[in-house]
py3Dmol code that shows the C-alpha trace and the ligand (Angstrom):
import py3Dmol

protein = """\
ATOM      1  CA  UNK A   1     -32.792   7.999  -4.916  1.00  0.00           C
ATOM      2  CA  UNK A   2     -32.960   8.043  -8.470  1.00  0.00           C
ATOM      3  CA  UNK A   3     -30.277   9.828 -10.183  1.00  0.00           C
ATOM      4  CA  UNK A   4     -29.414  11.015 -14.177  1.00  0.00           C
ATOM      5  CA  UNK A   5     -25.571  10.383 -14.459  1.00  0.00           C
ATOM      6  CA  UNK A   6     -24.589   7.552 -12.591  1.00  0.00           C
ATOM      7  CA  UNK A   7     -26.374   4.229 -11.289  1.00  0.00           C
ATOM      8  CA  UNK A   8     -25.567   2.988  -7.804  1.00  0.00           C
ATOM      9  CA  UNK A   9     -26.233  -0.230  -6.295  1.00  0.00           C
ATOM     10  CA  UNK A  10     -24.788  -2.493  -3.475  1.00  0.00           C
ATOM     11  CA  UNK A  11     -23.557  -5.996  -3.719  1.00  0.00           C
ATOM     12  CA  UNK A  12     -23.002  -7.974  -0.594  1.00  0.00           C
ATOM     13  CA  UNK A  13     -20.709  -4.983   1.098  1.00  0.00           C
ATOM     14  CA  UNK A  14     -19.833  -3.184  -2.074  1.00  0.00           C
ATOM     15  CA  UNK A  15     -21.275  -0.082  -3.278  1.00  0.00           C
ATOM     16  CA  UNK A  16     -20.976  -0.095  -7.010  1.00  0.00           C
ATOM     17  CA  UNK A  17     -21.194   3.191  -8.602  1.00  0.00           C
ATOM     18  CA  UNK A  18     -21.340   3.273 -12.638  1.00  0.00           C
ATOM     19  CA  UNK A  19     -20.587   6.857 -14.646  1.00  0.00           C
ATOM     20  CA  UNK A  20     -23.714   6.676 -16.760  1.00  0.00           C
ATOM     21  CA  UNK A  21     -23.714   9.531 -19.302  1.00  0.00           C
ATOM     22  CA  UNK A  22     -22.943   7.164 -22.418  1.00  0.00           C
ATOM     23  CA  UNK A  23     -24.036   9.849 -25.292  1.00  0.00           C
ATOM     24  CA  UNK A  24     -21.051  12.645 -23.951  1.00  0.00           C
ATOM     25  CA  UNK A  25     -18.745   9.232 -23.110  1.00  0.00           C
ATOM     26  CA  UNK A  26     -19.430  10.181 -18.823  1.00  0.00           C
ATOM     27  CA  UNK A  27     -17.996  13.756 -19.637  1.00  0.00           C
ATOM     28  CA  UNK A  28     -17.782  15.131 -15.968  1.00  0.00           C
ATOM     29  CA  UNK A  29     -20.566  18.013 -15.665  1.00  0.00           C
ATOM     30  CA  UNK A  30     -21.688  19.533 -12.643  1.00  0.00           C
ATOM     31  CA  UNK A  31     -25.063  17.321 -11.847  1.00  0.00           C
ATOM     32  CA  UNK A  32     -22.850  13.999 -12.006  1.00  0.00           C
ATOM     33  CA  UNK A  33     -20.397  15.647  -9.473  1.00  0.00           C
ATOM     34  CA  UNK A  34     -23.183  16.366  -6.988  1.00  0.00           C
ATOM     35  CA  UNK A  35     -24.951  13.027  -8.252  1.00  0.00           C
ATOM     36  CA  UNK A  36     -21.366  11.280  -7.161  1.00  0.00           C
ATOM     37  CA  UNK A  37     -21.434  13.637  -3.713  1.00  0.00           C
ATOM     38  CA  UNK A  38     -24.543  11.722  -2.803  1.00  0.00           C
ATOM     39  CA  UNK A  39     -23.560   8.791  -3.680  1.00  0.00           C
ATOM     40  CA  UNK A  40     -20.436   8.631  -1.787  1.00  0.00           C
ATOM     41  CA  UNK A  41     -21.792  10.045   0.843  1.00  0.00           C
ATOM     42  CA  UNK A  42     -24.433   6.988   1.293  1.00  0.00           C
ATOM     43  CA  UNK A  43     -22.116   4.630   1.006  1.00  0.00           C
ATOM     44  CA  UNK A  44     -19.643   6.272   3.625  1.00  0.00           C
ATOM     45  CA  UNK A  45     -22.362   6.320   6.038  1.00  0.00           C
ATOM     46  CA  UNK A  46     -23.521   2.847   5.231  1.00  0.00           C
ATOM     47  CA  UNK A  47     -21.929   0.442   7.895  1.00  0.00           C
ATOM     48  CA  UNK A  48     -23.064  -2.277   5.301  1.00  0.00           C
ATOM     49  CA  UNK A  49     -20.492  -1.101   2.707  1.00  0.00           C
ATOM     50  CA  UNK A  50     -16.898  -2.149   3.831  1.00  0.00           C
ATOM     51  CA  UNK A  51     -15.274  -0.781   0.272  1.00  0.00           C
ATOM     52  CA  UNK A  52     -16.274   1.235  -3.277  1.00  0.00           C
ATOM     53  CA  UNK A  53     -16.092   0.529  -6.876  1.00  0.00           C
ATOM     54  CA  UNK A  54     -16.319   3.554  -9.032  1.00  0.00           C
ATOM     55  CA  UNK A  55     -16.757   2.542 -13.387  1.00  0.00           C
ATOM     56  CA  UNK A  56     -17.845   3.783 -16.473  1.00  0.00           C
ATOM     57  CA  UNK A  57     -18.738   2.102 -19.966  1.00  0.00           C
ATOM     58  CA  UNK A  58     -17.128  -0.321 -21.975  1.00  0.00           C
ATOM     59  CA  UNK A  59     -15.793   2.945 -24.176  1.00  0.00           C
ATOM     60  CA  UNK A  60     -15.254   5.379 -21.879  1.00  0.00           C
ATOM     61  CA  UNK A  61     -14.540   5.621 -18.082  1.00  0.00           C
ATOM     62  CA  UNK A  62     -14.704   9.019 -18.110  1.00  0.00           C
ATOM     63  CA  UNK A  63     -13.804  11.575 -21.293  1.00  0.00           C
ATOM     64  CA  UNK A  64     -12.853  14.377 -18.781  1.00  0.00           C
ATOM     65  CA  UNK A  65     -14.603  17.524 -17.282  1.00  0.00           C
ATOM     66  CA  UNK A  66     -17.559  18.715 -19.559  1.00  0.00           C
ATOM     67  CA  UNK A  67     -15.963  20.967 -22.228  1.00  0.00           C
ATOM     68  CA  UNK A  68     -19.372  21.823 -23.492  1.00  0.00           C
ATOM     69  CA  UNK A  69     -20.152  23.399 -19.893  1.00  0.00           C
ATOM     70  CA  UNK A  70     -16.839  24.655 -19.292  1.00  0.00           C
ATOM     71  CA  UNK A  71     -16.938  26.743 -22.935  1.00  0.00           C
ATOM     72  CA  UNK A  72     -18.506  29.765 -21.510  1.00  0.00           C
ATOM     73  CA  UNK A  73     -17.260  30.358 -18.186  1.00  0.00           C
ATOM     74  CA  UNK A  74     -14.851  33.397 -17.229  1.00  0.00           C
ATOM     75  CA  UNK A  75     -11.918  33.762 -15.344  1.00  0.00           C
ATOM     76  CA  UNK A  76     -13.930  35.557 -12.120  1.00  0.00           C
ATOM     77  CA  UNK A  77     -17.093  32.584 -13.089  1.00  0.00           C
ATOM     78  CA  UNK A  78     -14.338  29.569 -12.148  1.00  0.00           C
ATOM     79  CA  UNK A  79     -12.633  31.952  -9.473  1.00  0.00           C
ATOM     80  CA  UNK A  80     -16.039  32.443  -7.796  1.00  0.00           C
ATOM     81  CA  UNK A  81     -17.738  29.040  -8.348  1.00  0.00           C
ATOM     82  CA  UNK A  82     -14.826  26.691  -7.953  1.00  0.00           C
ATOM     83  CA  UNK A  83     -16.295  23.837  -9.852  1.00  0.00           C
ATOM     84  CA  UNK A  84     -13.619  21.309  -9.497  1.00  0.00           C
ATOM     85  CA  UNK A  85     -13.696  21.745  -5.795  1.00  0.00           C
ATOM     86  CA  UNK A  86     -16.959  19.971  -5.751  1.00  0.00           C
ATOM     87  CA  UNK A  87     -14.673  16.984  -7.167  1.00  0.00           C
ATOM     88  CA  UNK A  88     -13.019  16.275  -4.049  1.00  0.00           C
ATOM     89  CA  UNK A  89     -15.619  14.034  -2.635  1.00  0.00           C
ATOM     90  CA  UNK A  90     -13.752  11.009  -4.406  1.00  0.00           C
ATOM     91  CA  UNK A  91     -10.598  11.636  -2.481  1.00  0.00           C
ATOM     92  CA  UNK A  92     -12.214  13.033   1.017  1.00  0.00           C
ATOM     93  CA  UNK A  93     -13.781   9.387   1.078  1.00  0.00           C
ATOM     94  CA  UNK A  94     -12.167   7.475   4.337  1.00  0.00           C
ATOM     95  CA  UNK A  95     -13.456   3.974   2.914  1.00  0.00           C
ATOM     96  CA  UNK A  96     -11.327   2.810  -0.176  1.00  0.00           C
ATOM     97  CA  UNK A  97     -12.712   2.919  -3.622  1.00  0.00           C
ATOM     98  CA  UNK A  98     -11.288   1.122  -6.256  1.00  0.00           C
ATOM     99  CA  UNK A  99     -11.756   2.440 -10.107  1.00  0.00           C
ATOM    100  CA  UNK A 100     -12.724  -0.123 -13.102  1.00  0.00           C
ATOM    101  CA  UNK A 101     -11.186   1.737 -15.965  1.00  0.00           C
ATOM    102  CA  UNK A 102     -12.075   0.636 -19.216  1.00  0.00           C
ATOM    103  CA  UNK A 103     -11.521   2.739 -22.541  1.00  0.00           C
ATOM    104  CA  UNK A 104     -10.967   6.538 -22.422  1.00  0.00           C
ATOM    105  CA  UNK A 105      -9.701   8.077 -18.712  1.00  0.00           C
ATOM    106  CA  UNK A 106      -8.960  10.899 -20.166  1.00  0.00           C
ATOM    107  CA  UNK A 107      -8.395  14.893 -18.184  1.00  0.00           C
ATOM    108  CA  UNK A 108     -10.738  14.937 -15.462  1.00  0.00           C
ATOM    109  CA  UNK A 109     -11.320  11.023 -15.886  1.00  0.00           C
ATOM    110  CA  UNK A 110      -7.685  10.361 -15.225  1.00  0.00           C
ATOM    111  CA  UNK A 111      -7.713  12.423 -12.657  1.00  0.00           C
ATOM    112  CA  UNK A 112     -10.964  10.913 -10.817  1.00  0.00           C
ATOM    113  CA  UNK A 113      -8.919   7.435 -11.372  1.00  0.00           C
ATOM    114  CA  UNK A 114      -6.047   8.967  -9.554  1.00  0.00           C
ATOM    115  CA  UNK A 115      -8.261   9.850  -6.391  1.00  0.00           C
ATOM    116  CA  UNK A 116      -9.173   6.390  -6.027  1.00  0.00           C
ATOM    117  CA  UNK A 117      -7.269   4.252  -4.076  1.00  0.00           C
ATOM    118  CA  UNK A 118      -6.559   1.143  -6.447  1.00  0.00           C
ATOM    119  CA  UNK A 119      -6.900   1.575 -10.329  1.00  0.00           C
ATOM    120  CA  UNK A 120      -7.778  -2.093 -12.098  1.00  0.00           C
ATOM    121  CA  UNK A 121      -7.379  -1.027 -16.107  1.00  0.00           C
ATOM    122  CA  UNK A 122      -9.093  -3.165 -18.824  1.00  0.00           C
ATOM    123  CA  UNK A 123      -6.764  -4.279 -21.541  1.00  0.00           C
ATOM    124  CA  UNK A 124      -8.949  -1.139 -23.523  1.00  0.00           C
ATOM    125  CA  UNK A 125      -8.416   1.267 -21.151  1.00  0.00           C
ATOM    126  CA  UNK A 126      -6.248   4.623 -22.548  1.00  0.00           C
ATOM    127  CA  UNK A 127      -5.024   7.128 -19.647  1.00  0.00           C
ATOM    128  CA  UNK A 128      -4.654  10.755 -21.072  1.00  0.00           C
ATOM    129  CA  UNK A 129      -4.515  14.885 -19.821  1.00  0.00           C
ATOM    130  CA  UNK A 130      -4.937  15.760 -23.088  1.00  0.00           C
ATOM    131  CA  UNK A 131      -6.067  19.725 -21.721  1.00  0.00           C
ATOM    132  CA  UNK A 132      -3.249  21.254 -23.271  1.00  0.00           C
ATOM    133  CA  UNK A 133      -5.053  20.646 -26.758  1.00  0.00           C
ATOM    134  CA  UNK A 134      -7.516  22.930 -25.728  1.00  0.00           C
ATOM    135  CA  UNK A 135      -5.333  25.582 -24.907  1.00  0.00           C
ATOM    136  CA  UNK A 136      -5.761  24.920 -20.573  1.00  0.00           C
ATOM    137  CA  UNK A 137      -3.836  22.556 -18.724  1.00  0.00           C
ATOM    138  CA  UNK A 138      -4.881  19.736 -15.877  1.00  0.00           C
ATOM    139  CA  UNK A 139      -6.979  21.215 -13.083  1.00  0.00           C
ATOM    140  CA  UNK A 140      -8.347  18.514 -10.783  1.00  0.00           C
ATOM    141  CA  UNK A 141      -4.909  17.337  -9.489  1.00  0.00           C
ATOM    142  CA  UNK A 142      -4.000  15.987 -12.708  1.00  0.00           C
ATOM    143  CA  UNK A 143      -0.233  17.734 -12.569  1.00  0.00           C
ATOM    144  CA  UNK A 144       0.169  16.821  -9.459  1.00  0.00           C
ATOM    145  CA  UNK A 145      -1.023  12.942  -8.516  1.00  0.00           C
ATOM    146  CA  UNK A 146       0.479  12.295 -12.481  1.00  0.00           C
ATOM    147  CA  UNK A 147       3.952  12.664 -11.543  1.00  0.00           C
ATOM    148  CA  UNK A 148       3.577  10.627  -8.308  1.00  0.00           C
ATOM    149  CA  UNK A 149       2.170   7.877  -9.715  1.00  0.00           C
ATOM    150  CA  UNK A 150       4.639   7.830 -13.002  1.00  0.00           C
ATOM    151  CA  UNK A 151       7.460  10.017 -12.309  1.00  0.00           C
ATOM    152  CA  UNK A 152       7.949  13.257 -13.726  1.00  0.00           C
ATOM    153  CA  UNK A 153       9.137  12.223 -17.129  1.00  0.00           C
ATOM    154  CA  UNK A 154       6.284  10.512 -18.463  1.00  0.00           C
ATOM    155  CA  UNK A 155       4.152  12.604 -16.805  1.00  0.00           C
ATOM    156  CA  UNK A 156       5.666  15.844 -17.791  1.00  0.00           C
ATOM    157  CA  UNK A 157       5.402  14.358 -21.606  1.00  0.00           C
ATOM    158  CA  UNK A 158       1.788  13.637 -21.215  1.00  0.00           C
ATOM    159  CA  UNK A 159       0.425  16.779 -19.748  1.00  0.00           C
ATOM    160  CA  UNK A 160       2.917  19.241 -22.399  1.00  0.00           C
ATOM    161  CA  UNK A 161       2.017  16.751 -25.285  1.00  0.00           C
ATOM    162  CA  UNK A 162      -1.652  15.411 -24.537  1.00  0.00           C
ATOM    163  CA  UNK A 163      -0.234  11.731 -25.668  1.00  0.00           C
ATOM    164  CA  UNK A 164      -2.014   8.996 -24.209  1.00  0.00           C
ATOM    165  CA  UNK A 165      -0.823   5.950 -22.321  1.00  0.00           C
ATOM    166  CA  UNK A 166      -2.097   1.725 -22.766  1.00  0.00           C
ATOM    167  CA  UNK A 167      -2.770  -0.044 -20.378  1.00  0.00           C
ATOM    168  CA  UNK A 168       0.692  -1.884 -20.755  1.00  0.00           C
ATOM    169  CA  UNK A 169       1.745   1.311 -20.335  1.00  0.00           C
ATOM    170  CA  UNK A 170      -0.210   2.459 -17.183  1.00  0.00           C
ATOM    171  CA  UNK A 171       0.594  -0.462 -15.696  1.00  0.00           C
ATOM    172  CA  UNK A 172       4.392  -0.489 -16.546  1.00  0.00           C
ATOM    173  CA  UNK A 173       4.724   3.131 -15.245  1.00  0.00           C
ATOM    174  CA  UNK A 174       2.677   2.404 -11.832  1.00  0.00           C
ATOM    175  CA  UNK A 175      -0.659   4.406 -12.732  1.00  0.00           C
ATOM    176  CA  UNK A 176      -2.452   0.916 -12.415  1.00  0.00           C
ATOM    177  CA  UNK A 177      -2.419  -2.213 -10.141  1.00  0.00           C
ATOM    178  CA  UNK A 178      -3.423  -4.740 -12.699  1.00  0.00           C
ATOM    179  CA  UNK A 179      -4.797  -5.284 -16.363  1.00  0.00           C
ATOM    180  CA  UNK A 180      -7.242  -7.798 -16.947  1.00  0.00           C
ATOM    181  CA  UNK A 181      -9.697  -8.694 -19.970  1.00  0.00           C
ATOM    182  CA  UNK A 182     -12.110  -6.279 -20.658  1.00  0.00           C
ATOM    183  CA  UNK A 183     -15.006  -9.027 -20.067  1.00  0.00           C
ATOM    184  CA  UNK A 184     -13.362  -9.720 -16.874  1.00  0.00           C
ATOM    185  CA  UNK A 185     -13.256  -6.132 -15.749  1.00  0.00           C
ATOM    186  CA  UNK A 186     -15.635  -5.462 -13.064  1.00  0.00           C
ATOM    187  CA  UNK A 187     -15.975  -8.430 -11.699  1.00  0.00           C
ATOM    188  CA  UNK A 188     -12.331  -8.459 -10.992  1.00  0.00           C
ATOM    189  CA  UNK A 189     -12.937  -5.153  -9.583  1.00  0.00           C
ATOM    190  CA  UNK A 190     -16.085  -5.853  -7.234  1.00  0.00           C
ATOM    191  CA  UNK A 191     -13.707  -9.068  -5.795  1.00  0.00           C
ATOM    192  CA  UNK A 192     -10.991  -6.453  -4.259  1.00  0.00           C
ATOM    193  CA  UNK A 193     -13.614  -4.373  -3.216  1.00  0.00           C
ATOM    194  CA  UNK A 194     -15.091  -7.878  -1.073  1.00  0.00           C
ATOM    195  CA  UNK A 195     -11.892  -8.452  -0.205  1.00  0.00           C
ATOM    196  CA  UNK A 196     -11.273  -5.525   1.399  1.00  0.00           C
ATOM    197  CA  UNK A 197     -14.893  -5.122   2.698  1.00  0.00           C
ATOM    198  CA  UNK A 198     -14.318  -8.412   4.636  1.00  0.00           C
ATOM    199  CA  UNK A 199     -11.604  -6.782   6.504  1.00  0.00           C
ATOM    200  CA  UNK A 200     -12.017  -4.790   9.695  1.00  0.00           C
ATOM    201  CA  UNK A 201     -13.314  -1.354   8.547  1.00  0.00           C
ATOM    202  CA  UNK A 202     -11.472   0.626  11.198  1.00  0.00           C
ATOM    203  CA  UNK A 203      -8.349  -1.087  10.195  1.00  0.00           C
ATOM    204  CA  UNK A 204      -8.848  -0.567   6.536  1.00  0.00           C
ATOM    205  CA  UNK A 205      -9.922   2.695   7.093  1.00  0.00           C
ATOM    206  CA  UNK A 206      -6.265   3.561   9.103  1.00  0.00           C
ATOM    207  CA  UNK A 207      -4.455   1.653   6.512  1.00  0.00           C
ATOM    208  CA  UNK A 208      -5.517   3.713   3.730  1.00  0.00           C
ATOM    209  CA  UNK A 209      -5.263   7.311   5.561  1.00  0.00           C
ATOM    210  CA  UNK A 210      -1.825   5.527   6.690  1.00  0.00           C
ATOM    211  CA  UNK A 211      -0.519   5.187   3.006  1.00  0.00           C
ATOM    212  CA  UNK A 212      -2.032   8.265   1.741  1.00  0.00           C
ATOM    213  CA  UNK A 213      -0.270  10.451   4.684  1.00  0.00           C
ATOM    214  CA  UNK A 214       3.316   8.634   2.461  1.00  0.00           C
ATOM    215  CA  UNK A 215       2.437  12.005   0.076  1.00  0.00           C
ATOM    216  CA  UNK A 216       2.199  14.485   2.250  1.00  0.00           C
ATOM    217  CA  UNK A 217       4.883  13.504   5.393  1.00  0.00           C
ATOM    218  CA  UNK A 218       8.778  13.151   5.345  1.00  0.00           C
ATOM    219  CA  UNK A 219      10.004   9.613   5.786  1.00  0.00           C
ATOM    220  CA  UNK A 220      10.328   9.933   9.594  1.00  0.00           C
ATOM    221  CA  UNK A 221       7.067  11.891  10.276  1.00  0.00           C
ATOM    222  CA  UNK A 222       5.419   9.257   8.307  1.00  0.00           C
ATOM    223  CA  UNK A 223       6.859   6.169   9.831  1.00  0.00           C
ATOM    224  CA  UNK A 224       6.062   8.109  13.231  1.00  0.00           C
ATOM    225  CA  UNK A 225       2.144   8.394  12.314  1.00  0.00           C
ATOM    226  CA  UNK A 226       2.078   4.933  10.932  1.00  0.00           C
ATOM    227  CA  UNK A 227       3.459   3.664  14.668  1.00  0.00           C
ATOM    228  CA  UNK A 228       0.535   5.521  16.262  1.00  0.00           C
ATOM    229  CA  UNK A 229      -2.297   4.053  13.861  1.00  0.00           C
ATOM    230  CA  UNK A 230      -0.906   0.401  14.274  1.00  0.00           C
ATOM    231  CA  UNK A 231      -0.988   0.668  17.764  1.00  0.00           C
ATOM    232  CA  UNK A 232      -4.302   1.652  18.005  1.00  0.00           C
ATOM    233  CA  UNK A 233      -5.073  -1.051  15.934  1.00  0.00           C
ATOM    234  CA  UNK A 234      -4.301  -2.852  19.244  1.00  0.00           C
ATOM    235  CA  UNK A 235      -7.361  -0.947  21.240  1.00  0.00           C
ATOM    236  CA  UNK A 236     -10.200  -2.623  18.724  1.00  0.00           C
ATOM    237  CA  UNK A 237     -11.218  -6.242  19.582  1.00  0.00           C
ATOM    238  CA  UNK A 238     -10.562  -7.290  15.553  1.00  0.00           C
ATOM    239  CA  UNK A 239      -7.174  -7.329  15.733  1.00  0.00           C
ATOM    240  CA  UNK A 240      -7.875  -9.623  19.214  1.00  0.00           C
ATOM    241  CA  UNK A 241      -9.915 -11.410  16.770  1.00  0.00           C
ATOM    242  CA  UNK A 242      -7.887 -11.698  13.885  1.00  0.00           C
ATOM    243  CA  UNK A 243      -4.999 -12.721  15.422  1.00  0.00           C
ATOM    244  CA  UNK A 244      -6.925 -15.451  17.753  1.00  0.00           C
ATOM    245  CA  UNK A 245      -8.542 -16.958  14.941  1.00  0.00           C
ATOM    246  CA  UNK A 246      -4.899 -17.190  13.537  1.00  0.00           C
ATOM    247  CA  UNK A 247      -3.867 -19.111  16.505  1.00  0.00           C
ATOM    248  CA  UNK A 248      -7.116 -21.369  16.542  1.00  0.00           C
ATOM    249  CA  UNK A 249      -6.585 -21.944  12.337  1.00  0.00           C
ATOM    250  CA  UNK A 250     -10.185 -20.689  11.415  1.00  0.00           C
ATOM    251  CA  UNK A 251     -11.677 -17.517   9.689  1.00  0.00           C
ATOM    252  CA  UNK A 252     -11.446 -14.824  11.824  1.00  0.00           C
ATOM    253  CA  UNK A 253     -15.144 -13.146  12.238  1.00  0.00           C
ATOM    254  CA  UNK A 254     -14.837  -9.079  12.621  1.00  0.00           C
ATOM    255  CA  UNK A 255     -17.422  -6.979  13.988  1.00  0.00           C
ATOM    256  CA  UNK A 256     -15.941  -3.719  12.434  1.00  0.00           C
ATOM    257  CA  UNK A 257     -15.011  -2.776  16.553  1.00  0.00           C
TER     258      UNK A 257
END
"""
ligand_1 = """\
54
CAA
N -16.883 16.971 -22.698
C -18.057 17.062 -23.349
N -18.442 16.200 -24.294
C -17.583 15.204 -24.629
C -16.339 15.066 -23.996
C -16.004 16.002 -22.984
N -14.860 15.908 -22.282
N -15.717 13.996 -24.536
C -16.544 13.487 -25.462
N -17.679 14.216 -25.517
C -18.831 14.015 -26.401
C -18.522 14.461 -27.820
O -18.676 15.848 -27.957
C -19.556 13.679 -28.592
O -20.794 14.312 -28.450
P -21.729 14.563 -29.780
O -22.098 13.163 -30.198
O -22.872 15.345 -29.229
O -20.886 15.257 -30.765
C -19.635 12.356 -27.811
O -19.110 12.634 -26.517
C -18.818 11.252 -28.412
O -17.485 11.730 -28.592
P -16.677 11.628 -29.970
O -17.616 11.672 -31.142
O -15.594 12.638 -29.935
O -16.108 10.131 -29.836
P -14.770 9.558 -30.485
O -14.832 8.081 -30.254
O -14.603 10.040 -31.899
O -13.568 10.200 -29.634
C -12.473 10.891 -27.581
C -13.440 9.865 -28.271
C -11.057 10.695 -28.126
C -12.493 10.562 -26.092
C -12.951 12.336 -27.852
O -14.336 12.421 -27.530
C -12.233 13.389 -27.063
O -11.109 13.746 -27.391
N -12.878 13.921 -25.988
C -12.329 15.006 -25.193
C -11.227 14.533 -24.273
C -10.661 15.716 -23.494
O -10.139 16.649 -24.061
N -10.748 15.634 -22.163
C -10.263 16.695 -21.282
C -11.403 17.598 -20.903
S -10.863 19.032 -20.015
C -10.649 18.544 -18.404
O -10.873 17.401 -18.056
C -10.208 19.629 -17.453
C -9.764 19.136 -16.115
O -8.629 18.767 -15.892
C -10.663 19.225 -14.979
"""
view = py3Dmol.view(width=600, height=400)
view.addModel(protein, "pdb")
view.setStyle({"model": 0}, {"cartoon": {"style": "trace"}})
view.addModel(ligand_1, "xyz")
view.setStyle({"model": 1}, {"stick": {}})
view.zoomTo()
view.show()
């Protein structure tokens, strides 16, 4: 299906998706979100894709929602027509997508980083919710995810002041996994995606609901549903598989059952 703001394709079992809107730097407007919708939504029902990668340009990930589109609207228009709502397709996704940042994440392009699963930053990349320069604040999850990925100090700082963070920086304060050269960027990115796409889906697919259920649960509750999940890792024949070809010292050979 061809599309106007992003490109999609699929590499062995990764489903690449590139923000492609290079003359407003992938400024988030309402066609990309329902562009990304589709996307997504292939790729979830695709049993050929095992994992995601979600990227931008060399200069911009993503410079935040579209301010141009955003300038008009009223109080009852964004009330009525929730147009950040639309967002949530990134983090409904059950298969894990990791984001290639490179240059500007900025507002709603930090925030579309932070409902990815793993974040791999080019040595370029800047993180920012730099909303409260134009008079509004973070609005797709940005005050919230912020301060769990980089405590409430720096994030406090960034969403009252608008300053941005490095990489170094990112990566220091836990909003990233790794840095690695620019150059180096999305191929680094598309190998964890294979690496997890090897895996058994239904596994990956627990683990990840597993570790996002750490931000909603207490402690106990979440050790409790954790139990559950790995035990019914025990009802697939992969883990049979897995841990047989453990025992036998070969690759073990998964059939996503
Ligand atoms: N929305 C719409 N257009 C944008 C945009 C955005 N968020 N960010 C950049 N653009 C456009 C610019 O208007 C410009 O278009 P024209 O050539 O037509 O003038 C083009 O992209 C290139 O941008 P610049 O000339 O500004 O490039 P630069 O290299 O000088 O600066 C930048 C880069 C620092 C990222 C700067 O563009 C900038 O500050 N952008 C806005 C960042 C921002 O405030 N993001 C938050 C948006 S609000 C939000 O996201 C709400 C939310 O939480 C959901």
């Amino acid at each position: 299906m061809p599309f106007n703001c992003i490109k999609t394709e699929t590499r062995g079992r990764v489903g690449l998706i590139t923000l492609d809107r290079p003359k407003a730097l992938n400024a988030i407007n309402a066609e990309l979100v329902g562009e990304l919708a589709t996307a997504l939504d292939g790729f979830e029902s695709d049993d050929g894709v095992g994992a995601m990668v979600l990227t931008g340009s060399e200069k911009a990930f993503a410079a935040g929602a579209d301010i141009k589109e955003m300038l008009a609207k009223e109080f009852v228009d964004v009330v009525r027509h929730d147009f950040i709502q639309p967002w949530e397709c990134l983090s409904r996704c059950r298969k894990p997508i990791v984001a290639a940042v490179s240059g500007y994440a900025l507002g709603g392009g930090c925030e579309i980083a932070m409902m990815c699963d793993i974040v791999l930053a080019a040595d370029t990349a800047r993180f920012g919710q730099p909303e409260i320069l134009l008079g509004t604040f973070p609005g797709a999850g940005g005050t919230q995810r912020l301060p769990r990925a980089v405590g409430k100090a720096k994030a406090m700082e960034m969403v009252l002041t608008g300053r941005m963070m490095n990489a170094e920086e990112a990566e220091r304060a836990g909003l990233v996994s790794r840095i690695v050269p620019a150059a180096e960027l999305l191929d680094e990115a598309m190998k964890v995606a294979a690496k997890i796409a090897e895996q058994s889906l239904p596994s990956v697919m627990m683990a990840k609901e597993s570790v996002d259920r750490a931000y909603q649960l207490t402690l106990d509750e979440g050790i409790r549903f954790e139990r559950r999940l790995f035990q019914s890792t025990f009802a697939t024949e992969d883990r049979r598989e897995g841990m047989r070809a453990f025992a036998d010292k070969r690759k073990p050979d998964f059939k996503n059952r």
